[in-house]
Backbone of each chain as ProteinMPNN parsed JSONL, in Angstrom:
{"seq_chain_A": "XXXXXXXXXXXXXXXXXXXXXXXXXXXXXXXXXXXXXXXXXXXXXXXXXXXXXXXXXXXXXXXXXXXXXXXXXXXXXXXXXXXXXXXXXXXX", "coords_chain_A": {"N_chain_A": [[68.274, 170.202, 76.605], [70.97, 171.195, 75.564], [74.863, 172.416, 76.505], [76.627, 174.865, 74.805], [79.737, 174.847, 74.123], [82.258, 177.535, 74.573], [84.095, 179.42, 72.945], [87.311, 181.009, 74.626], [87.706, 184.017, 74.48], [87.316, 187.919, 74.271], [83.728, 188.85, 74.726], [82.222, 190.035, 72.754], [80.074, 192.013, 72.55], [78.45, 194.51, 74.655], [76.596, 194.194, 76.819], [76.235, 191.08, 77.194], [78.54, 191.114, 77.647], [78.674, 192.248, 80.269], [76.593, 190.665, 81.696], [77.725, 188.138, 82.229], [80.092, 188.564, 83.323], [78.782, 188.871, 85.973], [78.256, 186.711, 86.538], [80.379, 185.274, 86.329], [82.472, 186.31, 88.158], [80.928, 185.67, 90.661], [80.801, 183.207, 91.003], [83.663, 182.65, 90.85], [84.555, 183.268, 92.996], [82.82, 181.828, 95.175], [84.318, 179.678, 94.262], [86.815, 180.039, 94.921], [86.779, 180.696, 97.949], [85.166, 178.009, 98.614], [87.96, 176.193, 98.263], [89.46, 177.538, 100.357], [88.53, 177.069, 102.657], [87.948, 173.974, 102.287], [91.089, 173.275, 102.222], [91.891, 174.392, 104.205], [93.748, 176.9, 103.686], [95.069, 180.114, 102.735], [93.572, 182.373, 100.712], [94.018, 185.045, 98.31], [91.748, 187.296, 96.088], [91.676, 189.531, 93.76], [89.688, 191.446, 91.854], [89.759, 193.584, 89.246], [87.425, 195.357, 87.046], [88.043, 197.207, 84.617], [85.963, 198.616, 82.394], [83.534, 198.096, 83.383], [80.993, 198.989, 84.634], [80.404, 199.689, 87.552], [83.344, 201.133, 88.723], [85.227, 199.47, 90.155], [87.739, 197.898, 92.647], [87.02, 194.837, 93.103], [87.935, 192.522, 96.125], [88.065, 189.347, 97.241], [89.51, 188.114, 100.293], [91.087, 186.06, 102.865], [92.315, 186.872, 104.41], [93.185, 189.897, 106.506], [93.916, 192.759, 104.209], [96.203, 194.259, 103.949], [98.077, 192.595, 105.233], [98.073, 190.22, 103.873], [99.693, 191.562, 101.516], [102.236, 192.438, 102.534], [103.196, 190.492, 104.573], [102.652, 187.811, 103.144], [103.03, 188.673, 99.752], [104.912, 190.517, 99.725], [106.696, 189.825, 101.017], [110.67, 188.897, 101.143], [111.18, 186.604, 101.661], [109.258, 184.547, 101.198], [108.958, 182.211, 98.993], [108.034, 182.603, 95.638], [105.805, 181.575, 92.703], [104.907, 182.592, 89.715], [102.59, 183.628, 87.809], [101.257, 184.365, 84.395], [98.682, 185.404, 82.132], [99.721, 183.989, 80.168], [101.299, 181.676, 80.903], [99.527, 179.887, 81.519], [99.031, 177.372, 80.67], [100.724, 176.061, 81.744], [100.386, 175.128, 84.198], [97.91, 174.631, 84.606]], "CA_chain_A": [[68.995, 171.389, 76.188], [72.845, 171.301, 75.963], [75.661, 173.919, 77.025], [77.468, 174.905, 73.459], [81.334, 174.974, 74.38], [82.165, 178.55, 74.307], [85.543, 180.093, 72.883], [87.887, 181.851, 75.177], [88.341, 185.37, 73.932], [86.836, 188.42, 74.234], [82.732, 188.923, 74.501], [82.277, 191.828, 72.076], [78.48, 192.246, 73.367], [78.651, 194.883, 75.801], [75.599, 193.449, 77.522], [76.667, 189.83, 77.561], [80.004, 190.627, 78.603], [78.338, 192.214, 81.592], [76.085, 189.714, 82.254], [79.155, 186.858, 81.828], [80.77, 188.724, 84.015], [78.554, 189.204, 87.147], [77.654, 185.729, 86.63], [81.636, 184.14, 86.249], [82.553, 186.868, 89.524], [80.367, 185.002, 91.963], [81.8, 181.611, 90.834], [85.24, 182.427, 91.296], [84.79, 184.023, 94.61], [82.58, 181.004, 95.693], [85.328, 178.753, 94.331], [88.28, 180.646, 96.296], [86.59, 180.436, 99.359], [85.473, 176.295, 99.406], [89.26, 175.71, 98.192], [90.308, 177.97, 101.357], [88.536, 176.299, 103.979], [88.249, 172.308, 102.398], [92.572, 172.842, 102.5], [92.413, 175.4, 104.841], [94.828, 177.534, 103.142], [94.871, 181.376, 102.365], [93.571, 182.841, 99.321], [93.251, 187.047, 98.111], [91.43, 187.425, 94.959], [91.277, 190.97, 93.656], [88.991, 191.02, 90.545], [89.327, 195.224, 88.554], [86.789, 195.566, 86.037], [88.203, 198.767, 84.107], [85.209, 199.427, 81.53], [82.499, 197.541, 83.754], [80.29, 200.017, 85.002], [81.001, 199.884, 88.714], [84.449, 200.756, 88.155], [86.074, 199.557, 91.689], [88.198, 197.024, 92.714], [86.736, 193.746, 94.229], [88.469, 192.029, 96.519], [87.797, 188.793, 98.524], [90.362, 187.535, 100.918], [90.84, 185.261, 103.626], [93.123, 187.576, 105.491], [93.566, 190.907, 106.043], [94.611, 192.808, 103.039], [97.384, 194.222, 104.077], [98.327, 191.484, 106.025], [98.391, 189.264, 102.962], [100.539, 192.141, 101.078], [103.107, 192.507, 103.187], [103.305, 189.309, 104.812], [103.095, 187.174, 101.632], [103.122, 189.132, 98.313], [105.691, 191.526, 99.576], [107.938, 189.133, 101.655], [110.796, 188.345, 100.026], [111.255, 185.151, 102.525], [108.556, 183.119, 100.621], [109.04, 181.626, 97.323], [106.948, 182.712, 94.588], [105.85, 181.006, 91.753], [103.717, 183.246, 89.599], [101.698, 182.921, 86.545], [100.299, 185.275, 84.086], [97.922, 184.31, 81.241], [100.773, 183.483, 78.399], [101.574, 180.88, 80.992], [98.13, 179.2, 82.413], [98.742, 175.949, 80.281], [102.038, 175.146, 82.528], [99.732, 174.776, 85.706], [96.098, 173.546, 84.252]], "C_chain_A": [[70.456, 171.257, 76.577], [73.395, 172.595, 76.008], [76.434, 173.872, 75.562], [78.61, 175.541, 74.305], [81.75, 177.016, 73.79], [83.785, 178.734, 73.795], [85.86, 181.137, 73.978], [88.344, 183.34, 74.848], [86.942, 186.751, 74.487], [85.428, 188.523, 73.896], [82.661, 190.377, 73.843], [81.098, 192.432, 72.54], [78.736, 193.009, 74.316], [77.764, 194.435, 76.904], [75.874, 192.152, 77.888], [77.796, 190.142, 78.194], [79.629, 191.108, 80.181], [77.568, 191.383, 82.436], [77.078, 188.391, 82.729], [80.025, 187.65, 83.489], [80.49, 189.076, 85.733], [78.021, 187.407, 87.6], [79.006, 184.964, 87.109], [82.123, 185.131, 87.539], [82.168, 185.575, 90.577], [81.282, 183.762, 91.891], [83.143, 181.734, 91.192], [85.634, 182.807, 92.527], [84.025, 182.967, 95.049], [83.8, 179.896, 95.696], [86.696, 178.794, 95.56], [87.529, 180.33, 97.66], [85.976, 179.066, 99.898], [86.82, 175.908, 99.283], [89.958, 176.434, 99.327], [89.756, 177.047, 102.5], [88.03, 174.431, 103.677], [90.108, 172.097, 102.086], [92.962, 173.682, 103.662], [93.52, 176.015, 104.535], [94.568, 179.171, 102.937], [95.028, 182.106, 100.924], [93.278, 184.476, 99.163], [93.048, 186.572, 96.519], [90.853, 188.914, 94.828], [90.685, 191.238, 91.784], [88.758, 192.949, 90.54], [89.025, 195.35, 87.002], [86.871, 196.672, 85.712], [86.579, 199.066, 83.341], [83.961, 198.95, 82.204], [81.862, 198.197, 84.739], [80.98, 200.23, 87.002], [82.537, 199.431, 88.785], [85.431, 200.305, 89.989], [86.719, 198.21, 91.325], [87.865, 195.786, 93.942], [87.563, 192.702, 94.403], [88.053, 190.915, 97.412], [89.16, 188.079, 98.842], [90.387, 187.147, 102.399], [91.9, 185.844, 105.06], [93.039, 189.288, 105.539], [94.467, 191.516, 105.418], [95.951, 193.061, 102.73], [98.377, 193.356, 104.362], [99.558, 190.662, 104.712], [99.898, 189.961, 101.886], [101.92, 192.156, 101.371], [103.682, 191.16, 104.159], [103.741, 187.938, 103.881], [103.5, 187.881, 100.239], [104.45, 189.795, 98.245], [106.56, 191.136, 100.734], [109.178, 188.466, 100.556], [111.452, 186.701, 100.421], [110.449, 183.771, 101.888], [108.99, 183.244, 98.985], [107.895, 181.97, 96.832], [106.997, 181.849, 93.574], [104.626, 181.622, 90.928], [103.932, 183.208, 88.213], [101.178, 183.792, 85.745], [99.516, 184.843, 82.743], [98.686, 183.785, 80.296], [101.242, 182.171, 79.501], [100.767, 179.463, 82.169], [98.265, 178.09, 81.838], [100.161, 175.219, 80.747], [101.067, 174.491, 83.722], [98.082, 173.637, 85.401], [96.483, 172.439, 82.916]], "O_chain_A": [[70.939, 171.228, 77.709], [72.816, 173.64, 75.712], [76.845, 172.767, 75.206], [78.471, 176.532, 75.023], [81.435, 177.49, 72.698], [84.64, 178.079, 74.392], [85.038, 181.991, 74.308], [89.518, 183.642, 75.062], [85.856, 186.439, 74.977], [85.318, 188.34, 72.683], [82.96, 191.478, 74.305], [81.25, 193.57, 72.986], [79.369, 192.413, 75.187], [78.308, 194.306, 78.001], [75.754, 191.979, 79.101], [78.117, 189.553, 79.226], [80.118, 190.546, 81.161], [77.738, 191.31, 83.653], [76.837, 187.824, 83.794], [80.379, 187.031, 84.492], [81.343, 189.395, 86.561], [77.56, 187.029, 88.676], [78.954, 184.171, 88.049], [82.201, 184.268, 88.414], [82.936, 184.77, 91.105], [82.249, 183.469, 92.594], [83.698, 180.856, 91.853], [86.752, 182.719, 93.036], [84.764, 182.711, 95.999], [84.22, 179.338, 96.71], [87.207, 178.105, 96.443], [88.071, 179.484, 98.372], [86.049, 178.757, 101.087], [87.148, 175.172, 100.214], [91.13, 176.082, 99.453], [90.513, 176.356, 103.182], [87.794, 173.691, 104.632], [90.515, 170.979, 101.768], [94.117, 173.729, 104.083], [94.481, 175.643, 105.208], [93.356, 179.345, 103.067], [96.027, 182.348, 100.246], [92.415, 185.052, 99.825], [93.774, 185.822, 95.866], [89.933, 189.41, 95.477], [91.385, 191.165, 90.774], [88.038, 193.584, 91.31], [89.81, 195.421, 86.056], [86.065, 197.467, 86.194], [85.975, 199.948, 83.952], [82.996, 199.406, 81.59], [82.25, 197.922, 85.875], [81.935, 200.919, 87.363], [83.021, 198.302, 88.859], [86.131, 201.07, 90.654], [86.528, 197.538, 90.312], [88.222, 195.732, 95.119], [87.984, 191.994, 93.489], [87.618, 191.324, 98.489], [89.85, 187.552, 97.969], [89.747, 187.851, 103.181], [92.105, 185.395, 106.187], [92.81, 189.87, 104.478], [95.654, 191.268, 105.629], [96.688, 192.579, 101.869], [99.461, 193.367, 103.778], [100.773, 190.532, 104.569], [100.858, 189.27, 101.545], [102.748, 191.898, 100.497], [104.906, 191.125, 104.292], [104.778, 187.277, 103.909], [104.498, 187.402, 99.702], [105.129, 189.81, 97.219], [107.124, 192.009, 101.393], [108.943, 187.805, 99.545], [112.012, 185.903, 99.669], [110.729, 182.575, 101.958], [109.228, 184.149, 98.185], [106.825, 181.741, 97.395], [108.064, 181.273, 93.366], [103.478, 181.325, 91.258], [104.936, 182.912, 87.565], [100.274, 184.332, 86.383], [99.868, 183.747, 82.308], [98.132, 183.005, 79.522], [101.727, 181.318, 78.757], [101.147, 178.651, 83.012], [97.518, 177.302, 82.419], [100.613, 174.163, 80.304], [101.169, 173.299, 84.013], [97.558, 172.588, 85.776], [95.623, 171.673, 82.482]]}, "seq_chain_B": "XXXXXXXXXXXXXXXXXXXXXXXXXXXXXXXXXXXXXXXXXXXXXXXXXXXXXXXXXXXXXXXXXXXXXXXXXXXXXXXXXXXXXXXXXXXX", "coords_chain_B": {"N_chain_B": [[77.046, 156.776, 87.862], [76.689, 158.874, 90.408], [77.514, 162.17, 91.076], [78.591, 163.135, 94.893], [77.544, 165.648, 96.879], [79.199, 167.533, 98.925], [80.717, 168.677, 102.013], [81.603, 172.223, 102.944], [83.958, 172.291, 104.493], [86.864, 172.196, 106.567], [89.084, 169.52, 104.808], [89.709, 165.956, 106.71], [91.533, 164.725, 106.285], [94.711, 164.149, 105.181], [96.228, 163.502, 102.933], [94.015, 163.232, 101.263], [93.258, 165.56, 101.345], [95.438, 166.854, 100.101], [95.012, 166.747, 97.749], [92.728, 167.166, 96.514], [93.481, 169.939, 97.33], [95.572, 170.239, 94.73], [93.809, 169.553, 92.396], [91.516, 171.762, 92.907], [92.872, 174.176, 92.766], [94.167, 174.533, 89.716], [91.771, 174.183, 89.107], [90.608, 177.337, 89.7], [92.627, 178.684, 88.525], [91.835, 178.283, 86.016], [89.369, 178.998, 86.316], [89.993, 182.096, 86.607], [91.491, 182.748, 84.561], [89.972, 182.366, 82.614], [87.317, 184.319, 83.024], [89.21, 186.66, 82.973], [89.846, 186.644, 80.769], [87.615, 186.258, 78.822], [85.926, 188.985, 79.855], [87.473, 190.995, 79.397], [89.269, 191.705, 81.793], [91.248, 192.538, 84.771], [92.519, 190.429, 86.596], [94.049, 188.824, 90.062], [95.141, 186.658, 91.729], [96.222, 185.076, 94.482], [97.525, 182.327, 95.837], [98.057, 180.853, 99.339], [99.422, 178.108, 100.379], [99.508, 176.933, 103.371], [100.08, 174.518, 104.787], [101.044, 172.88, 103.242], [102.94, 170.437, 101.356], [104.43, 172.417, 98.838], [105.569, 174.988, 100.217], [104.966, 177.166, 98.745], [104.22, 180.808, 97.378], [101.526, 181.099, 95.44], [100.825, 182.673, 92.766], [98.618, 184.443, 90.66], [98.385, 186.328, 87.723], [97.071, 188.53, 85.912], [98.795, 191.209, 85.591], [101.61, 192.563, 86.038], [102.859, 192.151, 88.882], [103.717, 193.891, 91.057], [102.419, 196.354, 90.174], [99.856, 195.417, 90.06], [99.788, 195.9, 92.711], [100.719, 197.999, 93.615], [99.025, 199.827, 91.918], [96.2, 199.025, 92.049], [95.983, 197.632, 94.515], [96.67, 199.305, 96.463], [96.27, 201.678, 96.131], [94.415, 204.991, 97.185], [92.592, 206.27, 95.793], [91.608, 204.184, 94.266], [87.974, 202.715, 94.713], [87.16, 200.18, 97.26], [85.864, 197.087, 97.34], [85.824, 195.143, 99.759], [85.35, 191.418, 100.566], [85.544, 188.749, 102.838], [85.576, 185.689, 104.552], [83.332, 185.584, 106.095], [81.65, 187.144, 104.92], [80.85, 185.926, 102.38], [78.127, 185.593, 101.573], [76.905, 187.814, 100.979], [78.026, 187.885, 97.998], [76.948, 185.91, 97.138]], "CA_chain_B": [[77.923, 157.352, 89.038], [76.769, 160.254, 90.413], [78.575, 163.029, 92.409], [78.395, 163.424, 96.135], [77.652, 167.129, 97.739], [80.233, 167.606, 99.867], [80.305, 169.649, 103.144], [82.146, 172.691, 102.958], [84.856, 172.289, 105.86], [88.528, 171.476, 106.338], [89.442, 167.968, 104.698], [90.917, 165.898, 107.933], [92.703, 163.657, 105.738], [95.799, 164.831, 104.58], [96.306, 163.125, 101.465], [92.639, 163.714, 100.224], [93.364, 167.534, 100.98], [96.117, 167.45, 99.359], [94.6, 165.794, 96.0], [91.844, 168.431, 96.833], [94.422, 171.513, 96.624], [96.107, 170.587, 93.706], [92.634, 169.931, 91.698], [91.104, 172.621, 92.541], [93.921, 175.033, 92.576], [94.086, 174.691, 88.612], [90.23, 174.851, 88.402], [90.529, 177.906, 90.212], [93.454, 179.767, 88.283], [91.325, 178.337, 84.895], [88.429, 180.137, 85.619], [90.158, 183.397, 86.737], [92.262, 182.911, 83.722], [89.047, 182.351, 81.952], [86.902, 185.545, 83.153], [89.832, 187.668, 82.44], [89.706, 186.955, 78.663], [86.365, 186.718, 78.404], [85.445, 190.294, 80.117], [88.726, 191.934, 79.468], [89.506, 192.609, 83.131], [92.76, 192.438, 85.337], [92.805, 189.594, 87.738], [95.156, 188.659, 90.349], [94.612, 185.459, 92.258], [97.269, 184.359, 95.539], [97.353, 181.157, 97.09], [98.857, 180.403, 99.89], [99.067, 176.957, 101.306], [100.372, 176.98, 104.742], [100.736, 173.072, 105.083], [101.248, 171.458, 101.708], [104.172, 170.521, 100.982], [105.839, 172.994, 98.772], [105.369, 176.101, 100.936], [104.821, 178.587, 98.586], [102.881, 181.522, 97.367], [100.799, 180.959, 93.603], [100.153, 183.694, 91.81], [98.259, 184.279, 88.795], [98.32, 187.502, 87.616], [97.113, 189.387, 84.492], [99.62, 191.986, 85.657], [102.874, 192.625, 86.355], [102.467, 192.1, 90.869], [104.032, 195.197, 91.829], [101.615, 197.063, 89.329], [98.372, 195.478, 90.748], [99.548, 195.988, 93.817], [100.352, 199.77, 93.697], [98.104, 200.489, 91.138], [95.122, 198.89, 92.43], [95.384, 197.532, 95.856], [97.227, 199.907, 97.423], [95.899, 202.809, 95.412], [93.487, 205.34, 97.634], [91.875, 206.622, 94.454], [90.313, 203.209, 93.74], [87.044, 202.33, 95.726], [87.501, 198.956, 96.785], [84.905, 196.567, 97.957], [86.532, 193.947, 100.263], [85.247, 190.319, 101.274], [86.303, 187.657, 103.401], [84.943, 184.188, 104.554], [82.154, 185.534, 106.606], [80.541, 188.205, 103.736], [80.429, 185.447, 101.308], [76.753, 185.47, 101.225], [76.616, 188.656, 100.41], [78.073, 188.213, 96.725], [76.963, 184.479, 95.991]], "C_chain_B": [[77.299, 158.956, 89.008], [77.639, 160.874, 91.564], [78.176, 163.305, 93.784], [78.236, 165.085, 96.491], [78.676, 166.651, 98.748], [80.101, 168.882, 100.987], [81.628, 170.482, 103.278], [83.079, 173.388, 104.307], [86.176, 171.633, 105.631], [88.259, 169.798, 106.311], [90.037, 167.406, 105.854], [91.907, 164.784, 106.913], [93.52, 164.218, 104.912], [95.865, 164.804, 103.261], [95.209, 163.439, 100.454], [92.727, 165.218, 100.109], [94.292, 167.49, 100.266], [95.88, 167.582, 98.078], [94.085, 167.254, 95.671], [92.353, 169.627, 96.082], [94.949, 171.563, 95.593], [94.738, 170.583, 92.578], [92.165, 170.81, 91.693], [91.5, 174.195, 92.577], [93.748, 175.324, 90.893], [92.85, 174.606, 88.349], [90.06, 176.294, 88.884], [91.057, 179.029, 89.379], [92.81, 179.803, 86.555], [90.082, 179.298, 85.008], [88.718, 181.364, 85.836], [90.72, 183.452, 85.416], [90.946, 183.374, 82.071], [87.662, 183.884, 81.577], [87.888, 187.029, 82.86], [89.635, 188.088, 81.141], [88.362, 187.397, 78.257], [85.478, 188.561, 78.832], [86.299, 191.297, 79.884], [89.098, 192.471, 80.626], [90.964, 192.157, 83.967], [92.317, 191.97, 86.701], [93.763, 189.258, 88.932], [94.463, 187.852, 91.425], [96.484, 185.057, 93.235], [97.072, 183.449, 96.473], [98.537, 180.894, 97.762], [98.92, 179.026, 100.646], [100.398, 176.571, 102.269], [100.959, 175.54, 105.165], [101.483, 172.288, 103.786], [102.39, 171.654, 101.43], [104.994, 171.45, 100.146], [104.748, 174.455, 99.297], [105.39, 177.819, 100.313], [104.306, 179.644, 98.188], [102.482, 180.977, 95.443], [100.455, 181.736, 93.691], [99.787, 183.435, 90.634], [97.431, 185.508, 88.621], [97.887, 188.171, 86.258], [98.214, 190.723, 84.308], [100.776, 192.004, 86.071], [102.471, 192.694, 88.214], [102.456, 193.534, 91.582], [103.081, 196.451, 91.051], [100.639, 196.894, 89.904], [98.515, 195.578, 92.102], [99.265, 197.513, 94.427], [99.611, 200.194, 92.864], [96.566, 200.302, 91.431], [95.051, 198.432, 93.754], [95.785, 198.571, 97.098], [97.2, 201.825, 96.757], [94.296, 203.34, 96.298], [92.855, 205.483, 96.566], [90.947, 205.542, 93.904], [89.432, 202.482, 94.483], [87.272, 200.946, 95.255], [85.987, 198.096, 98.147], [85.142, 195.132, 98.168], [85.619, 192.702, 100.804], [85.639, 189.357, 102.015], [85.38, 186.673, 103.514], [83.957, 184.501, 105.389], [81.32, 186.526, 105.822], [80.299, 187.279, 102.37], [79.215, 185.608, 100.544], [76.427, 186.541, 101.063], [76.633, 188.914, 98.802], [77.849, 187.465, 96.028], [75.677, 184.197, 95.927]], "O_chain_B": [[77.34, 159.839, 88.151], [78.212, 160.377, 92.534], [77.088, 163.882, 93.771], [79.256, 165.694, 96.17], [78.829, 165.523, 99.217], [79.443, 169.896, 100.758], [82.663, 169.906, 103.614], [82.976, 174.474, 104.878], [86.495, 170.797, 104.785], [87.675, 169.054, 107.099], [90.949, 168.1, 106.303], [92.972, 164.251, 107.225], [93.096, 164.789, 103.907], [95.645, 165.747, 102.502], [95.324, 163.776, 99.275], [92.406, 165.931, 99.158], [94.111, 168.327, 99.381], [96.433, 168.399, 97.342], [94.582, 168.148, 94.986], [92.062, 170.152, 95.007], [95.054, 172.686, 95.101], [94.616, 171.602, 91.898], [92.054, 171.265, 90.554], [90.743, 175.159, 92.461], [93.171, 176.384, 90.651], [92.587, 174.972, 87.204], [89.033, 176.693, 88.337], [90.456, 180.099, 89.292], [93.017, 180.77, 85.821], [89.764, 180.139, 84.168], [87.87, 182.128, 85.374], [90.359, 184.517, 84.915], [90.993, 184.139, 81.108], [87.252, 184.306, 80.496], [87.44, 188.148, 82.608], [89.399, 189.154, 80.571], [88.001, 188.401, 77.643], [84.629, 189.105, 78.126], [85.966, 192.456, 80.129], [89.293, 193.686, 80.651], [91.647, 191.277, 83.443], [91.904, 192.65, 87.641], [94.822, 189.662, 88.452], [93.419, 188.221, 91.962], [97.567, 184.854, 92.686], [96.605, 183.594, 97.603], [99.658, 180.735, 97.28], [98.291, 179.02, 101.705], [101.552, 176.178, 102.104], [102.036, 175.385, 105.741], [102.264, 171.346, 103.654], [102.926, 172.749, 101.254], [106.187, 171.51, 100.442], [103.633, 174.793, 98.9], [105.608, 178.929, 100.797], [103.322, 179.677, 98.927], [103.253, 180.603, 94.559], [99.671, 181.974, 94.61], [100.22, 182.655, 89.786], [96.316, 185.771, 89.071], [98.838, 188.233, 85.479], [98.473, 191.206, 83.206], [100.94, 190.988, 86.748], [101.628, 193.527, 88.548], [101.64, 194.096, 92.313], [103.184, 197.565, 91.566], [100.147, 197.886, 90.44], [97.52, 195.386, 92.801], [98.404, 198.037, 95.133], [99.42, 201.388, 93.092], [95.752, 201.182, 91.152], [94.024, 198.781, 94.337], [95.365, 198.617, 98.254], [97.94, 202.785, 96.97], [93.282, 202.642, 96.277], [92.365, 204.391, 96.28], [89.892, 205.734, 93.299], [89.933, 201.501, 95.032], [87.453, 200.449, 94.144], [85.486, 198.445, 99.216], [84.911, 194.195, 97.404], [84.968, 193.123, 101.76], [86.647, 188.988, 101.412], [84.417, 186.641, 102.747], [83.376, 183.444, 105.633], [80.163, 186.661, 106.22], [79.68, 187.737, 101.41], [79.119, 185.729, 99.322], [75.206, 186.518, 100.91], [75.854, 189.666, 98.216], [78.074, 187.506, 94.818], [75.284, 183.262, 95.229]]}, "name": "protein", "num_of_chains": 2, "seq": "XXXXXXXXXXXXXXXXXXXXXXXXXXXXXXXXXXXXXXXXXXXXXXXXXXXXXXXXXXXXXXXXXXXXXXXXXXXXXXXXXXXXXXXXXXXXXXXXXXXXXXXXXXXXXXXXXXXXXXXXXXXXXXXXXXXXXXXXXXXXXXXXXXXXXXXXXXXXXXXXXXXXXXXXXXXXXXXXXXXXXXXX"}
């Protein structure tokens, strides 16, 4: 049995997209946290599912939140270099 | 050739971490970039790497920063359900 290559866009399925999406969650929060401690580095990932039933905002991070806010996000001492999806094919 | 399991702990070799961070840095910001589209949801992903040479923060944002920051992380109004590196196993 093979994996059929999926297109990137919107799941119109409200059911699949929730399933897709409790499934691709875990993964990216497992990912963030072996890439924090095999570079030891500090990662926040804040994942807000507006129409996805539990409407909250999940967050995992490797610091405290504020911490990371005010320390990094909201220093203006560190260099940023930030990314939003119109420009994900500079980095990958 | 098959792939090795690997033991999820700081690389001691510099150079292999570094390889490390930049690989899976862009597998990292592909699949947030990836679960965004596909579920329609508003991501925001910050790495920081404290040793690696360029010292500074990555973002990758579906939003404008100062938006997900006051609008969702720093917003009482939105229940938020925080992780770090010892609740992993709660969401994987």
């Amino acid at each position: 049995m093979g994996r059929n290559k999926i297109s990137i866009q919107k799941i119109r399925d409200e059911r699949i997209r929730n399933i897709t999406y409790y499934k691709r969650k875990k993964g990216l929060i497992k990912k963030a946290m072996e890439l924090s401690l095999l570079c030891d580095i500090d990662i926040f990932v804040g994942i807000y599912p507006k129409q996805i039933s539990q409407n909250q905002l999940l967050i995992f991070s490797t610091k405290n939140i504020n911490i990371f806010v005010d320390k990094y996000i909201r220093n203006p001492l560190i260099k940023k270099e930030i990314y939003g999806l119109k420009d994900v094919s500079k980095i990958i």
